[in-house]
Phi, psi and omega in degrees: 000121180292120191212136193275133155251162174222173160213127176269110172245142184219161198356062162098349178238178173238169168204127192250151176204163186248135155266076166241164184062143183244171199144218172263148185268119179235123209245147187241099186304137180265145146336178176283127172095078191193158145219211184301318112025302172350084173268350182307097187118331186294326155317317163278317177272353164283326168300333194246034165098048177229145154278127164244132137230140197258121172290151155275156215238173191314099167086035182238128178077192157280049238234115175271201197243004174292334165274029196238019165296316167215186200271312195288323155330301192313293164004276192255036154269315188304331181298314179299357194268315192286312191296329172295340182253351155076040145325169147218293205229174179200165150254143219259114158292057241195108176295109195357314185264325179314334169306302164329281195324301174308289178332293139338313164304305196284337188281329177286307190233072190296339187263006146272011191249123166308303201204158136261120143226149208233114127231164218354092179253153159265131182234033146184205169328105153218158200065101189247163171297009180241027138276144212291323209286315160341272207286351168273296209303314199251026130257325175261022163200040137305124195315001213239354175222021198259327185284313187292313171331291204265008165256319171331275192319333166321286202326289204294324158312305187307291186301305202239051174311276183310307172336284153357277182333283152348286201281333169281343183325289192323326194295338201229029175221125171258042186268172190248132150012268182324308187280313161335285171342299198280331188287352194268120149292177161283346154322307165294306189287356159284315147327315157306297190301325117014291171290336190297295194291325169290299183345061177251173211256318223013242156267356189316300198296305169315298182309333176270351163324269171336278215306330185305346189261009176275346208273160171209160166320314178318316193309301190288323179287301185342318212287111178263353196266172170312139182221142187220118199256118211225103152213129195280147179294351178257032192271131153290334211262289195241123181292152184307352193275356188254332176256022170281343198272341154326264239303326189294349188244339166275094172348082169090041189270152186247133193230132169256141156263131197244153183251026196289203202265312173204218190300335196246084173275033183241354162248170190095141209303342192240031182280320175333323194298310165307311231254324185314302203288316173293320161318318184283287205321289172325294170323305167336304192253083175293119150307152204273346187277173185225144196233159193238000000 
């Protein structure tokens, strides 16, 4: 996939983004540890007629981290990046730490949004100062250790890729070993060791920590366009409570269950599943414009 990066700077700030493919524009907030770079998934919308663009989202890439005063700043930088590219509407994408952020967006600005879909996505507080995952997150991807933390991980990936795998798994699955196994190729675990390698923190991680405690109910009754909620029954990562508690709180929202191996429900022998229900979802809510 051929994909343009940029860099915007507007009132004083930067917002770095990705382009690729052409088509209906669908813009995709990423996960944690992630930026504009972001391939998971992409591949299926692009083959079937979609634009994806991706911002590195607030203190991720060359993103600066000044938007990450709150999720409604991040927001309406992200508008200026659509107004910059000379958008009016697009669908929305919002990735596991990335969901506050879709969220917010769709709940501020209902007449840019087609559609909303959240996978495994977070949808309200997670990681508190008594959780152990909290207090490791804010030494070891602190800005000032986070580059090294991920030339380590570098290391061991590279050289030791199933190992690796192996020993992270447990972290985005609640499945046994065992079960894991059958559901995985060696295609997936190239893919893992692949995102392992794209992966920085800078300041981003914190900052999506902090922000998941900003969402409020209001966020979710706001939200007006078709919403599609994708999280496998088996996430380890991000617990189930976070889209029952999307569907219970998005006005006419569709909540799918995937039975795939864990949280990263764009690899793996049943990721096809994902890509069939998203795909369906889109067509379904079509933008009204025609795109080349």
């Amino acid at each position: 996939m051929e994909r343009r990066v940029e860099l915007l700077s507007v009132d004083g700030a930067s917002i770095e983004y990705s382009v690729i493919g052409k088509g209906e524009p669908i813009f995709v907030f990423h996960g944690g540890h992630s930026n504009c770079n972001e391939e998971f998934g992409y591949k299926a919308l692009v083959d079937n007629g979609y634009s994806i663009i991706t911002p590195s989202r607030a203190g991720y890439g060359s993103t600066s981290k000044e938007l990450g005063k709150s999720l409604t700043v991040a927001c309406e930088y992200y508008v200026k990046l659509l107004d910059h590219l000379r958008i009016e509407q697009v669908h929305i994408i919002a990735i596991s730490a990335g969901g506050p952020t879709g969220i917010r967006f769709a709940s501020l600005f209902p007449e840019r949004v087609k559609s909303l879909i959240l996978e495994s996505a977070v949808s309200k507080e997670w990681l508190t100062p008594k959780d152990l995952e909290y207090k490791a997150a804010h030494i070891i991807f602190r800005p000032s250790i986070e580059g090294l933390t991920w030339k380590v991980l570098g290391f061991f990936n590279n050289s030791f890729s199933k190992l690796m795998f192996n020993m992270m798994s447990s972290q985005f699955s609640s499945l046994s070993k065992e079960d894991i196994k059958q559901r995985i190729a060696d295609s997936d675990i190239e893919e893992f060791k692949k995102m392992n390698n794209r992966q920085r923190s800078g300041n981003g991680f914190l900052i999506d920590i902090k922000q998941t405690k900003e969402l409020t109910v209001q966020d979710f009754k706001c939200i007006s366009c078709p919403a599609l909620i994708l999280h496998s029954k088996n996430d380890g990562f991000i617990q189930l409570e976070h889209p029952y508690y999307a569907h219970e709180n998005i006005p006419h929202a569709e909540i799918r269950e995937i039975d795939s191996w864990g949280h990263l429900i764009w690899i793996g022998k049943l990721s096809s599943e994902r890509d069939k229900q998203l795909i369906s979802f889109l067509k379904l809510h079509k933008l009204e414009d025609s795109f080349c």
